[in-house]
C-alpha positions as CSV (number, residue, x, y, z in Angstrom):
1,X,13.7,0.6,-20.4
2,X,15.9,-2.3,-20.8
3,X,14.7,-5.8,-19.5
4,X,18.3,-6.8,-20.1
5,X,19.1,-9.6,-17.1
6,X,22.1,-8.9,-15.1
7,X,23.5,-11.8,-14.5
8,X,25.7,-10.6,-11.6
9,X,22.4,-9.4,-9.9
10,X,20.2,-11.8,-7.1
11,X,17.3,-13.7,-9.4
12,X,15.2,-11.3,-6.8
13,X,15.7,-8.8,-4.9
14,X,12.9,-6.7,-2.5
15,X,12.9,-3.7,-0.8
16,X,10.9,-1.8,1.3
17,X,8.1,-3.3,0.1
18,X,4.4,-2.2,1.2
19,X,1.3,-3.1,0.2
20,X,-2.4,-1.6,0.9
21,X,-5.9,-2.7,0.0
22,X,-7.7,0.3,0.7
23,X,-7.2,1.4,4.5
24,X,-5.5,-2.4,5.1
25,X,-2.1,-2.4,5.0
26,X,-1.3,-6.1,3.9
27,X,2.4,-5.6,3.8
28,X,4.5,-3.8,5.7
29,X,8.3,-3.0,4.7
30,X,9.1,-6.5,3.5
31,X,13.4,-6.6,2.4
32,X,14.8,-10.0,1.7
33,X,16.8,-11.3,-1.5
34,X,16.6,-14.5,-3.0
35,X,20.0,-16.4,-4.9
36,X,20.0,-18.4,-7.6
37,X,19.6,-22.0,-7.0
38,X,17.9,-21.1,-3.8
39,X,15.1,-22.2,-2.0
40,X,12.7,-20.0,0.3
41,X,9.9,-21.6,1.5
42,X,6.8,-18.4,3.1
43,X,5.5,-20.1,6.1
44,X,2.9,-18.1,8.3
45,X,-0.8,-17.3,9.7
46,X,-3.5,-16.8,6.9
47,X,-3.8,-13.6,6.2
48,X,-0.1,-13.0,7.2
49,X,0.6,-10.8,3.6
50,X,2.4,-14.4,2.2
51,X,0.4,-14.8,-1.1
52,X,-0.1,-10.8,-1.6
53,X,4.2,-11.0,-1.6
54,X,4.3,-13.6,-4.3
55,X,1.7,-12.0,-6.2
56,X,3.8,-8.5,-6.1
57,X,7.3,-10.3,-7.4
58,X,5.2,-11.0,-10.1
59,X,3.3,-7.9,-10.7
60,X,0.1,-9.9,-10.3
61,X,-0.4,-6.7,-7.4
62,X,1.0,-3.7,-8.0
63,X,3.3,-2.6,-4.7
64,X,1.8,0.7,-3.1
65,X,5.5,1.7,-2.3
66,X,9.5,-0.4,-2.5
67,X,11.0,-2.0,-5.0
68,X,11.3,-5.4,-6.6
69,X,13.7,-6.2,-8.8
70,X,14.0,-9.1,-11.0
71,X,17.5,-10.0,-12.7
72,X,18.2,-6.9,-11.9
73,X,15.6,-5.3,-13.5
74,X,13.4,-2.6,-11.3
75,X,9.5,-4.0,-12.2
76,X,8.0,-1.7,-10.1
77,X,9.4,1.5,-12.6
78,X,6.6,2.3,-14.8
79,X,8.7,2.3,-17.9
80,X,9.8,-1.7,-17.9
81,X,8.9,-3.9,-19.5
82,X,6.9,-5.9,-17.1
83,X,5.5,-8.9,-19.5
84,X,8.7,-9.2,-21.0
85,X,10.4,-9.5,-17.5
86,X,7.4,-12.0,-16.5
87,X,7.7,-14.8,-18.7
88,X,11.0,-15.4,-17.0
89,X,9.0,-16.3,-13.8
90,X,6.6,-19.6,-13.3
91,X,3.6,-19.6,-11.9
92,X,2.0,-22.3,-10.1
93,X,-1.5,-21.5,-7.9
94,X,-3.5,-22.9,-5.6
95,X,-6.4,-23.2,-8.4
96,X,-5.2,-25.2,-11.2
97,X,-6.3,-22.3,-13.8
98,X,-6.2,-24.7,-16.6
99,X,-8.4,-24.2,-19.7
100,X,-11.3,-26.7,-19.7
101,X,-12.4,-27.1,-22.6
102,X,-8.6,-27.7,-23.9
103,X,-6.7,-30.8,-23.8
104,X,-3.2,-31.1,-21.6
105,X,-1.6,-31.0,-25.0
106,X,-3.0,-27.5,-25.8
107,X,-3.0,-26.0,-22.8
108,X,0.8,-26.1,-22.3
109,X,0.8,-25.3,-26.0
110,X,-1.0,-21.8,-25.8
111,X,1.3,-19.7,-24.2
112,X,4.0,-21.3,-25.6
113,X,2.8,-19.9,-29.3
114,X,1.3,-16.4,-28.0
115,X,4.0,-15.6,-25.5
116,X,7.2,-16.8,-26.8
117,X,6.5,-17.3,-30.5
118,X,7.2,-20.8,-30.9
119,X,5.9,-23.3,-33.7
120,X,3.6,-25.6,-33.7
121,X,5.7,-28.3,-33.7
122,X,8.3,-27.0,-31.0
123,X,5.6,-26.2,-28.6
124,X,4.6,-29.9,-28.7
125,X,7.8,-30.8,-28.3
126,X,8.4,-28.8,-25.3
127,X,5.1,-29.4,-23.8
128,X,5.7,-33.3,-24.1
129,X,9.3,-33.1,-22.3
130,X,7.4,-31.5,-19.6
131,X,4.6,-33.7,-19.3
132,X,7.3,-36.6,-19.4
133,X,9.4,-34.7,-16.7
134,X,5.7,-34.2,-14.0
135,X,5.3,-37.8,-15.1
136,X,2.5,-37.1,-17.0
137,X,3.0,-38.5,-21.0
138,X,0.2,-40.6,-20.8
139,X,-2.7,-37.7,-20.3
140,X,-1.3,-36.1,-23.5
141,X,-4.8,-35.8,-24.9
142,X,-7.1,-35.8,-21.8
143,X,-8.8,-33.1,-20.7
144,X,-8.7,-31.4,-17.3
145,X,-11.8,-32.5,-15.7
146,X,-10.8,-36.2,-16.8
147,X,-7.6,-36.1,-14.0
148,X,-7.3,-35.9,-10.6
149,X,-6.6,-32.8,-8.6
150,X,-2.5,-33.5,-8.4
151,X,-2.8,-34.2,-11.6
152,X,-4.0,-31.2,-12.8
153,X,-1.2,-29.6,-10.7
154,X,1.7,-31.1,-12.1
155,X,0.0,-29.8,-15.5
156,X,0.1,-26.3,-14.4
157,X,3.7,-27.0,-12.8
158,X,4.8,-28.4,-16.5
159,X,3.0,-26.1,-18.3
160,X,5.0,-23.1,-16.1
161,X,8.4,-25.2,-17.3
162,X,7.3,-24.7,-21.2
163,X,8.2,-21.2,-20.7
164,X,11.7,-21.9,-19.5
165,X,11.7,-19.8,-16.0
166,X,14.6,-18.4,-14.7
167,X,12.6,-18.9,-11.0
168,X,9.4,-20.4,-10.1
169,X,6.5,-19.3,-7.7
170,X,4.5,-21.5,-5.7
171,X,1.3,-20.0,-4.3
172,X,0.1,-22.8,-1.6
173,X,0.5,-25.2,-4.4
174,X,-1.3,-28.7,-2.8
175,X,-4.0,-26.3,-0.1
176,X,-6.4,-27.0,-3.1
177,X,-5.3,-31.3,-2.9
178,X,-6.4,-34.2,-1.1
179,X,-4.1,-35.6,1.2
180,X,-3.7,-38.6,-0.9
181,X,-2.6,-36.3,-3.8
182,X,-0.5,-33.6,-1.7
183,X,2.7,-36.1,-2.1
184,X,3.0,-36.3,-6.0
185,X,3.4,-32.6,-6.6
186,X,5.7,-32.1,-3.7
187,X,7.6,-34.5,-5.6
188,X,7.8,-32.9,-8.4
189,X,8.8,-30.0,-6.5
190,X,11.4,-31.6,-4.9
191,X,12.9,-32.3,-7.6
192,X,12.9,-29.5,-9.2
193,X,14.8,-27.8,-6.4
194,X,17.3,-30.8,-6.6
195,X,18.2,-29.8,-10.1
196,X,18.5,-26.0,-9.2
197,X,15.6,-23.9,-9.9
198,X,15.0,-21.3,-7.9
199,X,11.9,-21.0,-6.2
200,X,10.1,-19.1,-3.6
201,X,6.8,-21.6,-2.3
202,X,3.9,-20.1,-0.2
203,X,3.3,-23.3,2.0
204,X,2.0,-25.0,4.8
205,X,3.5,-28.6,4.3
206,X,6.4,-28.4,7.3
207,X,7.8,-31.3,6.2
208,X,8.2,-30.0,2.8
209,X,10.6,-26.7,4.4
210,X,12.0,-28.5,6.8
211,X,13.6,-30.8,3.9
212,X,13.5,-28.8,0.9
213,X,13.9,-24.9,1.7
214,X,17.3,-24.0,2.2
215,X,15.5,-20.8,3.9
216,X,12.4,-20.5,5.8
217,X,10.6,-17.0,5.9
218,X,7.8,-16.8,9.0
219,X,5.6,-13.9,8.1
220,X,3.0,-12.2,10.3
221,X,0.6,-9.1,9.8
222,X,2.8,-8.1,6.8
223,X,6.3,-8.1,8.4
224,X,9.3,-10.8,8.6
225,X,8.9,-12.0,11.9
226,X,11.8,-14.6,11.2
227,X,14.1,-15.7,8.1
228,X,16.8,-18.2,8.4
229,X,18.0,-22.0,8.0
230,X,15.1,-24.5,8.5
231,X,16.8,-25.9,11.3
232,X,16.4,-23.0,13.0
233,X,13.3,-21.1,12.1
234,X,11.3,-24.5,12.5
235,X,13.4,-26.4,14.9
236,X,14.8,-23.9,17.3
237,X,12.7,-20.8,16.1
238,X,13.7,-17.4,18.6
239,X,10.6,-15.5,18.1
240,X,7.4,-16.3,20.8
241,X,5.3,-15.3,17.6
242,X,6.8,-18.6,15.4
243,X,6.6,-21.0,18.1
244,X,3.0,-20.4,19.0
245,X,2.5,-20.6,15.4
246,X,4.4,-24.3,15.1
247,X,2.8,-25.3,17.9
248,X,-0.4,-24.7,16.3
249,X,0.1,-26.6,13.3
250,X,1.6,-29.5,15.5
251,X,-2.0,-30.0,17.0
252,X,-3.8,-29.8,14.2
């Protein structure tokens, strides 16, 4: 099976997507596209299906039935290539799933050498760029449990850019954060999606989609409830469902 990217093809694409745990169906015939350069920010309840969706686009769950296609390229046929098609994606969760007991310096190193191949010295290279770009260069040498939780965040957000992703996933990226802390990694998201990069974030910082997304998906009990301009979905949303739900996070 080819994991050839077509570049004429949506950086993803789902369709008919369902997902069970058992007897629990978590999703429920989710279809929406993402574009390159674009923006989606997954707003919704817990247990909405939001994080179980992001999980699937990256084959972290295996779909129970639909499609996902990344590139171009179907990841939910048995015969691709599904690691290959992988390291095109970022990953950022809400746990920092850094390596303790390695430095900054080796922990965006590892992948980089057992993934992608690269040397020694060009994995240091890279991994100091991104620690310069998360505005991290001093903590070169620290370990994890010497930084602060955004800290650690923008290390797992730089050490997702060693890989050079086509698109990024954001799984509730600060819910782990003090407030204090929330701000410097939204940053760093921000500007990420000012320079381009793709990216579809699980999150519950309003602010954030109203400003950043360029789309805003509202998701309860597995289905697409609402999907369009933040403006609208958050501003003027047309669904009783999303405004009870803003008007819940309002008061809290």
């Amino acid at each position: 099976m080819s994991t050839q990217r077509n570049e004429e093809a949506p950086p993803i694409q789902i369709r008919n997507l369902h997902k069970y745990f058992g007897e629990l169906e978590v999703l429920r015939g989710i279809d929406f596209d993402v574009q390159f350069g674009e923006v989606v920010c997954l707003i919704g309840p817990s247990g909405s299906g939001k994080s179980t969706l992001l999980r699937c686009v990256n084959k972290l769950e295996d779909p129970t039935s639909g499609k996902i296609l990344i590139e171009g390229i179907d990841i939910t046929d048995p015969e691709t290539d599904v690691d290959s098609v992988r390291t095109r994606i970022g990953m950022v969760f809400q746990q920092f799933n850094l390596f303790p007991h390695l430095t900054v310096l080796r922990n965006l190193r590892i992948a980089q050498r057992k993934v992608l191949g690269r040397s020694t010295s060009e994995s240091t290279r890279i991994a100091e760029e991104m620690l310069a770009r998360v505005g991290l260069s001093e903590k070169v040498n620290e370990h994890p449990a010497h930084l602060s939780g955004g800290q650690q965040q923008r290390v797992a957000i730089a050490r997702a850019l060693c890989m050079n992703p086509d698109m990024m996933l954001f799984d509730e990226p600060t819910s782990a954060l003090d407030p204090e802390l929330i701000g410097e990694v939204l940053d760093v998201m921000r500007e990420l999606a000012e320079e381009g990069m793709t990216m579809v974030v699980v999150t519950h910082e309003m602010a954030f989609a109203q400003h950043v997304a360029d789309r805003v998906i509202f998701m309860d009990g597995g289905v697409i409830v609402e999907d369009g301009p933040p403006e609208q979905v958050l501003l003027n949303p047309q669904h009783e469902r999303t405004k009870r739900f803003l008007r819940a996070i309002d008061s809290e």
